[in-house]
C-alpha positions in Angstrom: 43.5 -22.8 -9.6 40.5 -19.9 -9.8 38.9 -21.1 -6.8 41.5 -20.9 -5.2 42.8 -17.6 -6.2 39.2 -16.3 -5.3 39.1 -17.7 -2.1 42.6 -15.8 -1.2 41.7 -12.3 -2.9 38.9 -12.4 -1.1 40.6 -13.0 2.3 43.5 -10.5 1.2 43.8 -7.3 3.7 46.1 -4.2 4.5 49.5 -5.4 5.1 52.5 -3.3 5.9 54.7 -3.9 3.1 57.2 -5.7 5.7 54.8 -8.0 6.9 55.3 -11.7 5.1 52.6 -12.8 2.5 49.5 -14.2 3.5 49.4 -17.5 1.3 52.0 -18.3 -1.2 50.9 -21.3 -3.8 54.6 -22.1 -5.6 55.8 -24.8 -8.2 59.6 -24.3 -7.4 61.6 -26.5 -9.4 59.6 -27.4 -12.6 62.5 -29.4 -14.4 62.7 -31.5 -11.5 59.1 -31.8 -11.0 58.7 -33.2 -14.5 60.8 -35.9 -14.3 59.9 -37.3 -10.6 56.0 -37.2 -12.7 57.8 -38.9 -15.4 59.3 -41.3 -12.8 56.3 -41.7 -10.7 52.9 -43.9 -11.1 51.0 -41.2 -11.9 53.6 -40.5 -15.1 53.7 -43.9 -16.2 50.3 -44.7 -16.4 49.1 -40.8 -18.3 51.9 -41.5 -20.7 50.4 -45.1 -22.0 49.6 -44.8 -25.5 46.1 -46.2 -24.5 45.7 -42.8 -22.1 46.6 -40.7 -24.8 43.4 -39.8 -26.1 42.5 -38.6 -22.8 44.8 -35.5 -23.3 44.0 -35.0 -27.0 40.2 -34.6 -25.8 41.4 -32.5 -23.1 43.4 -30.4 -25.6 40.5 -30.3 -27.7 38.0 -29.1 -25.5 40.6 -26.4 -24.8 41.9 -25.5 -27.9 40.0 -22.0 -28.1 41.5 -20.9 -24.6 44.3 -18.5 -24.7 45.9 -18.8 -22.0 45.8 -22.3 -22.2 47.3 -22.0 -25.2 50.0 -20.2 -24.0 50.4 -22.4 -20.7 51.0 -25.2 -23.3 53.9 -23.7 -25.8 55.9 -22.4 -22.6 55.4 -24.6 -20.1 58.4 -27.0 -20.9 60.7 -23.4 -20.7 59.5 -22.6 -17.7 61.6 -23.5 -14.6 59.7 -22.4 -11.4 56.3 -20.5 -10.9 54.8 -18.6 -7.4 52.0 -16.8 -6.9 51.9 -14.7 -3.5 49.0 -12.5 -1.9 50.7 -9.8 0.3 47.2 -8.0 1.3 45.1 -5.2 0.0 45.9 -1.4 -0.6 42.8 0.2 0.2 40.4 -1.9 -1.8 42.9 -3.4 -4.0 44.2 -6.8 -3.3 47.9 -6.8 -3.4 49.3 -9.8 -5.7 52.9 -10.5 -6.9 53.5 -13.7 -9.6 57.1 -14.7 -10.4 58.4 -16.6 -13.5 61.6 -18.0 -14.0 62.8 -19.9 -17.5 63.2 -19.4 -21.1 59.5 -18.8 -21.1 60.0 -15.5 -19.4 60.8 -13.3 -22.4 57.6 -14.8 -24.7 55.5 -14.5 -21.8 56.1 -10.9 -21.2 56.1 -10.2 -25.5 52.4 -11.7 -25.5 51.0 -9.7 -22.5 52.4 -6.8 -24.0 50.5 -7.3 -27.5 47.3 -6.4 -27.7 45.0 -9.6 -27.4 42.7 -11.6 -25.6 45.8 -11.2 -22.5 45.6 -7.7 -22.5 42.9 -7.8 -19.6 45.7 -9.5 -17.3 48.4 -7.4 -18.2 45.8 -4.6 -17.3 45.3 -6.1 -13.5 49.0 -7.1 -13.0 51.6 -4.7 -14.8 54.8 -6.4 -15.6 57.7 -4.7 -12.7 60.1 -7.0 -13.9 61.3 -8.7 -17.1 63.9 -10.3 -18.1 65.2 -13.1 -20.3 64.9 -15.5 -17.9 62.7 -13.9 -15.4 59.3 -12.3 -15.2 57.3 -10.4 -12.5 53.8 -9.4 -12.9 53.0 -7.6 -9.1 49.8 -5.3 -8.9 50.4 -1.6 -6.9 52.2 -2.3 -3.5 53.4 -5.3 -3.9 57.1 -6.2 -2.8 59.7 -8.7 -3.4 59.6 -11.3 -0.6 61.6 -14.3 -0.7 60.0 -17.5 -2.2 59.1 -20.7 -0.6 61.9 -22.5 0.8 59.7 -25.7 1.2 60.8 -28.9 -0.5 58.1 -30.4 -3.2 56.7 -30.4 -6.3 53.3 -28.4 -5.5 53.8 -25.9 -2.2 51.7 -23.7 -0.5 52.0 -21.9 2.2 49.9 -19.5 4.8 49.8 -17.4 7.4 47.3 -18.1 10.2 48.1 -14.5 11.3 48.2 -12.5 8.7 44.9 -14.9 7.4 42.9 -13.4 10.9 44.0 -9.5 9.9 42.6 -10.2 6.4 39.3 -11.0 7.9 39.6 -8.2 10.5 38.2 -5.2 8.7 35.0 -7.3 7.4 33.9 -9.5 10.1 35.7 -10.0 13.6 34.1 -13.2 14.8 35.2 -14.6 11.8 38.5 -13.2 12.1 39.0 -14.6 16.0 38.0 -17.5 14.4 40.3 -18.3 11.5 43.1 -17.0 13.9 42.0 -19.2 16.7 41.9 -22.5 14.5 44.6 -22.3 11.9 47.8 -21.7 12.6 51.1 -20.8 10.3 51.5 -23.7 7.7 52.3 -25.1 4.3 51.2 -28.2 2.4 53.7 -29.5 0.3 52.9 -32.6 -2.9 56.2 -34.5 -4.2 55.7 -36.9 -6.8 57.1 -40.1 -5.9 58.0 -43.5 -7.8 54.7 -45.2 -5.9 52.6 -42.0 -6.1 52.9 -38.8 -4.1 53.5 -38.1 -1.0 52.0 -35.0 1.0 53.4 -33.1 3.9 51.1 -31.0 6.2 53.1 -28.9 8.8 51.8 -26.9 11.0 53.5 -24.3 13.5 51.5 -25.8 16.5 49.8 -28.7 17.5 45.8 -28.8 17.0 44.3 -28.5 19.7 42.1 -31.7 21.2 44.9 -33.9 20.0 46.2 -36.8 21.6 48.4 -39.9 21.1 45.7 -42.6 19.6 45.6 -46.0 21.1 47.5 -48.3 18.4 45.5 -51.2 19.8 42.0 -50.1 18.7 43.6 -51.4 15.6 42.9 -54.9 16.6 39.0 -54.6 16.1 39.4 -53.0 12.4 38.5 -56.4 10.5 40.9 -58.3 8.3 39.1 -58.0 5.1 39.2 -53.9 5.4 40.5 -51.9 2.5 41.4 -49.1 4.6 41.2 -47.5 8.2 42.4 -44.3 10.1 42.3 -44.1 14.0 42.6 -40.7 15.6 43.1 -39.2 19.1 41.0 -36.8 20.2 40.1 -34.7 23.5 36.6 -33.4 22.9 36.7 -31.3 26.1 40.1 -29.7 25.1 39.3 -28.2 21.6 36.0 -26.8 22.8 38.0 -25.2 25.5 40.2 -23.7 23.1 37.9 -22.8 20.6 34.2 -22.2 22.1 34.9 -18.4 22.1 35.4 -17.8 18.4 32.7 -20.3 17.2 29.7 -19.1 19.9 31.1 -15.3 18.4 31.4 -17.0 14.9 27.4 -18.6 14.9 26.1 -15.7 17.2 26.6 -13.3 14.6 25.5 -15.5 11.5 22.4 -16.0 13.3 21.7 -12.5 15.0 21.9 -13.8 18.6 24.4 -13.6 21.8 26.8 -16.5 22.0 24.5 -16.7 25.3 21.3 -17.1 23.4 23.4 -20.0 21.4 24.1 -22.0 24.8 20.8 -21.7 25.7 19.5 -23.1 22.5 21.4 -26.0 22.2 20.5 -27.3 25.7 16.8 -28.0 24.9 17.6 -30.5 22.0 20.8 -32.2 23.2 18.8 -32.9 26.5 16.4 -34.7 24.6 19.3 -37.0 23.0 20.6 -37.7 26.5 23.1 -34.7 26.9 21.7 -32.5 29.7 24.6 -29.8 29.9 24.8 -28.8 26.5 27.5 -27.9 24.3 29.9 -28.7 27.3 28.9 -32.2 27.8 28.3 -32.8 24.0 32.3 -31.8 24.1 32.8 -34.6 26.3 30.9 -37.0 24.4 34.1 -37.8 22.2 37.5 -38.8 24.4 39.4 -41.2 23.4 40.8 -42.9 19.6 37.6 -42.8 16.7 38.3 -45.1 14.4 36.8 -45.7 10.5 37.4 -48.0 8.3 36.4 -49.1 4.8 35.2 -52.9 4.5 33.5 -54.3 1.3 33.1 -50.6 0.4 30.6 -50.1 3.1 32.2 -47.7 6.0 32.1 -47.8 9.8 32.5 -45.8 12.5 33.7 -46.4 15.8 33.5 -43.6 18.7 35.2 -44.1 22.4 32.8 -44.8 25.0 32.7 -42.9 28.6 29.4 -42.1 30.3 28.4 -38.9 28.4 28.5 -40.9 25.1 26.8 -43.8 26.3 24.1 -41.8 27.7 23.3 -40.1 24.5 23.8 -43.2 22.5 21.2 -44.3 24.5 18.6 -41.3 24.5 19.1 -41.9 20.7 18.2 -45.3 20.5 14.9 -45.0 22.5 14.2 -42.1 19.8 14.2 -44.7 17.6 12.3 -47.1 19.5 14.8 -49.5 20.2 16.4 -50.5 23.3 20.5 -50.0 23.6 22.6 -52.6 22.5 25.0 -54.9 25.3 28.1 -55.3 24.7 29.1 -57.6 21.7 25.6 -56.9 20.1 24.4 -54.7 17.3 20.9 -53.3 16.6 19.6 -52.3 13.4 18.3 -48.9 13.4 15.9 -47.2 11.2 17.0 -43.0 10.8 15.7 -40.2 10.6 12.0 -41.8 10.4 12.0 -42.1 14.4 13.4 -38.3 14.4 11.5 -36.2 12.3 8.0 -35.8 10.5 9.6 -34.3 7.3 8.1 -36.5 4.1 11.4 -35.8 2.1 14.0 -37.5 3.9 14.7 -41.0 2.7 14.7 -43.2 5.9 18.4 -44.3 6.5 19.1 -47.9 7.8 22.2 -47.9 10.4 23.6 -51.2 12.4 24.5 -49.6 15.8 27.1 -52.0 17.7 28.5 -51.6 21.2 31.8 -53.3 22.9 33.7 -52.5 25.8 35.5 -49.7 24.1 33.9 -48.5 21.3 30.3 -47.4 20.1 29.8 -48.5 16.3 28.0 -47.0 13.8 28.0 -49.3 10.3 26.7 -49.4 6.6 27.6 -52.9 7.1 25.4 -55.3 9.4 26.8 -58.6 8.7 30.7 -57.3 9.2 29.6 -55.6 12.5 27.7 -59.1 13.6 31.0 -60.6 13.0 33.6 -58.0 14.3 31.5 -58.0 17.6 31.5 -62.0 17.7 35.2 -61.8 17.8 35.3 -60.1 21.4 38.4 -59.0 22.8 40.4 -61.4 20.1 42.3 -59.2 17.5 40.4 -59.3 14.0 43.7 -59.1 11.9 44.2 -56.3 10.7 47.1 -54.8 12.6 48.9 -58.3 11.1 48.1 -57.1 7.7 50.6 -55.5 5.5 48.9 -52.4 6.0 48.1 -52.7 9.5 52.3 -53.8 10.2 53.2 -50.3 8.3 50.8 -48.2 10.9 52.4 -50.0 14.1 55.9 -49.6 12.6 54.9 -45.8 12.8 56.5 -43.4 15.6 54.9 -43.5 18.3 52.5 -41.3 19.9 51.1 -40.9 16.7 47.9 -39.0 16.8 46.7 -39.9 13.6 47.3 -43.3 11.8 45.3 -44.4 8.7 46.2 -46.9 5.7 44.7 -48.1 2.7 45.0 -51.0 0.3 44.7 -49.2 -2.7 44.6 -51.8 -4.7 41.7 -53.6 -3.4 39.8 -49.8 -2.3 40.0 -49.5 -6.0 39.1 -52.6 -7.3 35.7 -52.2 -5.9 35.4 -48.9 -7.4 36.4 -48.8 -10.7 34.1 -51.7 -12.4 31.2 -48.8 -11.1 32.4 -46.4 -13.0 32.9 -48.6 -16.0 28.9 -48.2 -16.2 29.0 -44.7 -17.3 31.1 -46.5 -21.1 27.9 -47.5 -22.3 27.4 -43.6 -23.2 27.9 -43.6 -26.8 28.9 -40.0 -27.2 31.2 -39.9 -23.9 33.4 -43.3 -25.3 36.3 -41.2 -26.4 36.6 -39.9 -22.1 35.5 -43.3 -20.9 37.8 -45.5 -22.4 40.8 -44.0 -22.0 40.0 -42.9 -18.3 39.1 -46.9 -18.0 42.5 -48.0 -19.2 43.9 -45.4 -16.6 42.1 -46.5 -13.4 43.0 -50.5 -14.3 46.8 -49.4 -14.9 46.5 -48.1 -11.3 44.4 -50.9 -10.0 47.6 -53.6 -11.0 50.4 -50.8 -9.6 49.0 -49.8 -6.5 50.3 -50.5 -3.1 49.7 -49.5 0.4 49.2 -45.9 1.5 50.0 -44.7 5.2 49.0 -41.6 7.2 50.7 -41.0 10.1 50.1 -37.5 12.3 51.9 -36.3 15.0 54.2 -33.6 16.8 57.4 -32.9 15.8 60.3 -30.8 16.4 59.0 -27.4 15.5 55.3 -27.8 15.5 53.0 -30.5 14.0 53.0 -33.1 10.9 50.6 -35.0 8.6 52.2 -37.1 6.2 50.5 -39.3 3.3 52.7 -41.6 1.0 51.4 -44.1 -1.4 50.0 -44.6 -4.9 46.4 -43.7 -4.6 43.9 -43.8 -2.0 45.8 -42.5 0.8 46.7 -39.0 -0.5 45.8 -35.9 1.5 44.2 -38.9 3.4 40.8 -39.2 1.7 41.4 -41.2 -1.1 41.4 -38.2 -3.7 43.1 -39.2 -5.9 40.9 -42.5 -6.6 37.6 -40.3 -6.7 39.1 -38.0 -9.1 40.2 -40.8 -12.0 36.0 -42.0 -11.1 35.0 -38.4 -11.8 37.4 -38.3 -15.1 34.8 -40.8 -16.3 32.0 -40.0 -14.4 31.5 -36.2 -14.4 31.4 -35.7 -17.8 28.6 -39.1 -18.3 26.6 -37.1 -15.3 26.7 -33.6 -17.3 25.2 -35.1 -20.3 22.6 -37.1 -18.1 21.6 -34.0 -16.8 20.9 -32.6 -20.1 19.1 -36.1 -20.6 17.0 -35.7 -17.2 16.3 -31.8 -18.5 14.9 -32.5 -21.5 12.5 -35.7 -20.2 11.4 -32.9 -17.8 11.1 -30.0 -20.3 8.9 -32.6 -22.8 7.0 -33.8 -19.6 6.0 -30.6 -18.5 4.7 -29.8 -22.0 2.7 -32.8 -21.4 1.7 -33.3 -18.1 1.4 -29.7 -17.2 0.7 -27.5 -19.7 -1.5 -29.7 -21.8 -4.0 -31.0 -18.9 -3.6 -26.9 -17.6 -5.1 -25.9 -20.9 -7.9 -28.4 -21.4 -9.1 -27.4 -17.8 -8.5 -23.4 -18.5 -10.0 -23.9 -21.7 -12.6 -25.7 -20.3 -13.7 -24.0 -17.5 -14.2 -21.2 -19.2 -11.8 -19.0 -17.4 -11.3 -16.3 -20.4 -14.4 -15.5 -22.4 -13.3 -12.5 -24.2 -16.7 -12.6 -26.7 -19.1 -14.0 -23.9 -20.4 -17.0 -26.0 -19.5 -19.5 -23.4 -16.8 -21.4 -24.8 -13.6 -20.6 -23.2 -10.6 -19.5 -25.0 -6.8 -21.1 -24.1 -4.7 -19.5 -22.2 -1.3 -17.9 -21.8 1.1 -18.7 -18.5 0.6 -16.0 -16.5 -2.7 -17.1 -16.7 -3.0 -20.7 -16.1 -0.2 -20.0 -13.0 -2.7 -17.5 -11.6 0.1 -14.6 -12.2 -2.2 -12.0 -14.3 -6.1 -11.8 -14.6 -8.0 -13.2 -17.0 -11.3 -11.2 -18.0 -13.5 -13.1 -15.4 -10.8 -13.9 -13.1 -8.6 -12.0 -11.3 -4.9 -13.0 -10.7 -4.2 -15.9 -8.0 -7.7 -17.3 -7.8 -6.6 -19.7 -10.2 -3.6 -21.8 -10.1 -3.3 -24.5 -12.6 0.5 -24.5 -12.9 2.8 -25.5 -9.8 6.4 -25.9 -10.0 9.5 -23.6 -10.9 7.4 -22.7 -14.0 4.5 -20.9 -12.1 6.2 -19.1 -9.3 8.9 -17.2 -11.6 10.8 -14.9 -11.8 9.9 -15.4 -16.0 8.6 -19.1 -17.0 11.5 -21.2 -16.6 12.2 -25.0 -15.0 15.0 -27.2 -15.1 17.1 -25.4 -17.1 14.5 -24.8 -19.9 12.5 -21.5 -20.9 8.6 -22.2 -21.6 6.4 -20.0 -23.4 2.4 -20.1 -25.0 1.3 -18.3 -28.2 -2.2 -17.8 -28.9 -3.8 -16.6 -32.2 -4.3 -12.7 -32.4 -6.7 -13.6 -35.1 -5.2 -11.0 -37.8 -2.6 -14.5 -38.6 0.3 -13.7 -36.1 0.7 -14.8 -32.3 1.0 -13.0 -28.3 2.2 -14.2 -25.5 3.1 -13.3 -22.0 5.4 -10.6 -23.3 3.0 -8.8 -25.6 0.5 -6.0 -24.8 -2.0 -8.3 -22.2 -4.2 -5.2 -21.8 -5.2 -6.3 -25.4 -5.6 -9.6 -24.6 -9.4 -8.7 -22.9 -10.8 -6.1 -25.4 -9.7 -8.8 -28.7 -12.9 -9.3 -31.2 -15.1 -12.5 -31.8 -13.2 -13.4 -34.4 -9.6 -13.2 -31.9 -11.8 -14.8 -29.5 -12.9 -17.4 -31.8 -9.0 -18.6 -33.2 -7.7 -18.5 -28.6 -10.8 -20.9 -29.1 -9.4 -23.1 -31.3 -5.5 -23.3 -31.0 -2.4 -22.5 -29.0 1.1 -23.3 -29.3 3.5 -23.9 -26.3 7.5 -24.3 -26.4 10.2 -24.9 -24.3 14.1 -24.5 -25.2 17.3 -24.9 -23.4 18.5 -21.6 -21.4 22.2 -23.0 -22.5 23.9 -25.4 -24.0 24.8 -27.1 -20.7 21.2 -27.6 -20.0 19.7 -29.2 -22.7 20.3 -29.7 -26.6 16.3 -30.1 -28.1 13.8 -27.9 -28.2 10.0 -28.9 -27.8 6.5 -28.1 -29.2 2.8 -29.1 -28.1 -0.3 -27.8 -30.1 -3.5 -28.4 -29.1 -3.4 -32.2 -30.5 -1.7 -33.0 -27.4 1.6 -34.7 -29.1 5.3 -33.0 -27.7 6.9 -32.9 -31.0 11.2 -31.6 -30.7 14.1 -31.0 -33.0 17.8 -30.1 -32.0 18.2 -26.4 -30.6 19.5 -23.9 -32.7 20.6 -21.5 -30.2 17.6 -19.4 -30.7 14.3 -19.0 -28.6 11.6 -20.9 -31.3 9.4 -18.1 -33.3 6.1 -18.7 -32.0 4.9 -20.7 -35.6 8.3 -22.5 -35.6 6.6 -25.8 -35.1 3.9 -24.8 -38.4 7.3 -24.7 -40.7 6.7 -20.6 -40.6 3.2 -20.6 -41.5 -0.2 -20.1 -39.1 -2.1 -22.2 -36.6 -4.0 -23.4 -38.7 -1.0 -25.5 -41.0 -0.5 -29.2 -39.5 2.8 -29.3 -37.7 6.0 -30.3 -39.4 8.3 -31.0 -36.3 8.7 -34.4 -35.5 7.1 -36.4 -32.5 8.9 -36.6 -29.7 10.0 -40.2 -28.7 12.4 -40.7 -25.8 
């Protein structure tokens, strides 16, 4: 939870001490929380003896953290658990966390103790302890009454008391957070199928309005999952154009004024001649996207203003507009823009009486369009029948077939397996995402006022919570981040070894070469250091940036570093030891023949990991032109690492480098 608790310190103001807290984040009932995880789909499938070596890695990778350690011997004694920012004393955020159980009393012991908790105990005194109870609460805080919100995970804000917070260090930001959010909580229940999530909020959005059920007749059969929405363009900007103008006027330096005027020019190119206000009007109506195949669509409500910049678009990208019931295949941002670094993106732009589309998918847009005005079958789908049996006036209604969502997803995940060290993650978190693959169901979304303000509710196993499909993308990343960290490291060190290669080497012969340091004026050049070849210092005929012979991360500084790797070049100093960038340069031009003569000869260039988490090899190149590497030590390499400890002039004893 750090990022959180950052994110809320930092937004933490002067309170009165009678004002309520400004977000609360709460586990109320832990006994009961761990048996509806026990009970639900999530507990099933993490307690199968084929998951278990998930959590002993976990536990392993852990086993050094204290307070992890201390999380794990008195979390089953612990019965509920809030943490509550009240606002800030002066410059002090004001924090209050509350512990009920039997873990109370050892809790309390530890942070007394000296140890690695002492720092905590240090920022949040104990005010209260107990045998069963435990309050840590920093200067100024007070006892306010804990969540009385139903669920497993709570939290809960204050759009109010969120807009003071921001109030004393920037206003526009301020108008803005109180303008957009209002009063809230999010609460997660685990439930037999899954979890389910309830958003409420003290007010309804504004630009909400009832979606049109029947746009669910053009989502196709096949889909794995859709969400329709109603939404009034020209409403939200009304309510909220004051704070954002304020909001991007004062990111940017300008008047909210200058910020109208400078959106005009460009959205009159794409067929929207009023600006912000028309682009507002652009979208009126239910947007609908859907999942197919695992390639998404979008659908957006037509009305004049959109079709008009649909159209200015299209001409942008040299095609003509679509009629209705035909698609056109459209090549972005090519058409758009001159910049060399942006990968052209191929689009299949659709048009009906209702709906402009925008698709990944050409062949399912060909067909959805061939089908007319006849429904496509999803609203007589299992999932489609659970969105109409919804309430109605529903402004938001979304479902997924988790199961078949997931099925698509997992075998691409499975590639990352083949990663020898990474097994032990992979095949666990593998046996997981299958276990959920056979179990899942159908999750809904449904959105919409109720008595008291305004709702969002997600139930299901998988793919439907907090309406994204989270919980999906997070087994996939249980496999997958871990497999991506190490290719980093991979990638780094094919870089690091390249660059010895391809850049230093060819740098040198041409420094070397051209003569570019001649310390004893015979004519032959002698090698040079990085500072040199990038142009950074002088050499004794050159002075600094009139040659460049280096680009990259590696030549522009600050130090010589790319790609998560340090470089450095050792030359001979001819009385048998080494400088480099970081000795005495002024040296470097007033050296004897004899120095001269041995920068003539050899040089020595390395590169090693700034981290652990950025590589695991170090590398060599001498003058032969071979990368040569062994596993990092921790250490920066000596500069006659490579020779075994001797001098330049002993054959290297590192191995060659093979990827």
């Amino acid at each position: 939870m750090r990022p959180i608790s950052c994110l809320l310190l930092a937004l933490a103001a002067a309170l009165p001490a009678a004002d309520p807290v400004v977000v609360e984040i709460a586990l109320p009932d832990l006994a009961a929380s761990r048996a509806r995880w026990d009970a639900s789909l999530f507990g099933r499938i993490s307690g199968a003896p084929e998951v278990a070596p998930l959590w002993a890695g976990l536990r392993q990778e852990l086993a050094g953290n204290e307070p992890f350690k201390m999380l794990l011997a008195t979390w089953p004694q612990t019965n509920g658990l809030s943490f509550q920012w009240q606002g800030r004393r002066g410059n002090q955020p004001v924090l209050r966390v509350a512990l009920s159980g039997a873990a109370a009393a050892t809790i309390a012991e530890r942070l007394r103790a000296p140890g690695p908790l002492a720092s905590l105990a240090l920022a949040l005194p104990v005010a209260e302890s107990g045998p069963t109870s435990l309050v840590l609460a920093s200067p100024g805080a007070v006892a306010q009454p804990p969540t009385a919100i139903p669920g497993d995970l709570v939290l809960r804000w204050s759009g109010q008391q969120l807009a003071v917070a921001l109030a004393d260090e920037d206003q526009s930001a301020a108008a803005l957070v109180g303008d957009l959010l209002a009063d809230g909580s999010l609460a997660l229940t685990c439930a037999p199928e899954g979890l389910d999530m309830q958003l409420r909020l003290a007010a309804t959005p504004a630009g909400m309005i009832a979606a049109d059920r029947a746009v669910l007749g053009r989502i196709p059969a096949t889909a794995d999952g859709a969400i329709i929405a109603g939404v009034d363009g020209p409403a939200w900007w009304a309510a909220h154009q004051t704070p954002i103008l304020a909001a991007i006027a004062k990111a940017s330096g300008k008047t909210p004024a200058d910020i109208l005027l400078m959106a005009t020019t460009p959205l009159t190119m794409v067929g929207v001649p009023g600006g912000l206000d028309d682009l507002a009007k652009t979208l009126h109506g239910t947007v609908v996207a859907y999942v197919d195949h695992g390639l998404p669509t979008l659908g957006l409500p037509r009305n004049a203003e959109l079709d008009g910049m649909m159209g200015a678009l299209m001409r942008l990208c040299q095609q003509a507009p679509p009629k209705p019931g035909e698609f056109r295949f459209v090549i972005v941002p090519g058409a758009l823009t001159t910049r060399a670094d942006i990968s052209p993106l191929g689009l299949a732009v659709g048009l009906d009486a209702g709906h402009w589309w925008l698709s990944f998918d050409s062949v399912g847009l060909a067909d959805q369009l061939a089908a007319g005005a006849k429904p496509s079958g999803f609203e007589a789908s299992e999932a489609g029948r659970k969105l109409l049996a919804a309430a109605k006036g529903s402004q938001v209604l979304g479902a997924v077939r988790s199961r078949d969502l997931l099925r698509s997803l997992v075998p691409m995940a499975g590639l990352y397996a083949s990663i020898p060290e990474k097994g032990r993650w992979a095949g666990p978190a593998l046996h997981a995402a299958w276990r959920l693959v056979s179990e899942a169901g159908v999750d809904t979304i449904v959105g919409g006022p109720v008595q008291g303000g305004w709702e969002l509710r997600s139930r299901g196993s998988a793919a439907g919570v907090l309406g994204t499909g989270a919980a999906p993308l997070a087994i996939i990343a249980a496999i997958a981040i871990p497999n991506l960290l190490e290719s980093r490291i991979t990638a780094n060190e094919a870089a690091a070894g390249a660059t010895l290669k391809s850049g230093i080497f060819p740098a040198q012969v041409q420094f070397q070469g051209g003569c570019y340091q001649d310390a004893d004026q015979d004519n032959v050049g002698e090698y040079g250091l990085l500072g040199e070849l990038s142009g950074r210092t002088r050499t004794n005929k050159m002075e600094a940036e009139q040659i460049r012979l280096l680009a990259g991360p590696i030549a522009k500084g600050p130090g010589f570093v790319s790609g998560g790797y340090n470089f450095a070049v050792y030359l001979p100093d001819g009385a048998g030891g080494a400088i480099s960038d970081a000795s005495d340069l002024a040296a470097r031009h007033t050296k004897t023949v004899d120095d001269a003569n041995a920068q003539e000869q050899s040089f020595v260039a390395y590169a090693w990991p700034i981290s652990k988490e950025t590589g695991r090899r170090m590398f060599a190149l001498c003058r032969d032109g071979q990368v040569r590497s062994l596993p990092w030590d921790g250490e920066a390499p000596a500069w006659n690492a490579v020779f075994g400890g001797e001098g330049f002039d002993t054959e290297p004893v590192w191995p060659v480098y093979r990827r």
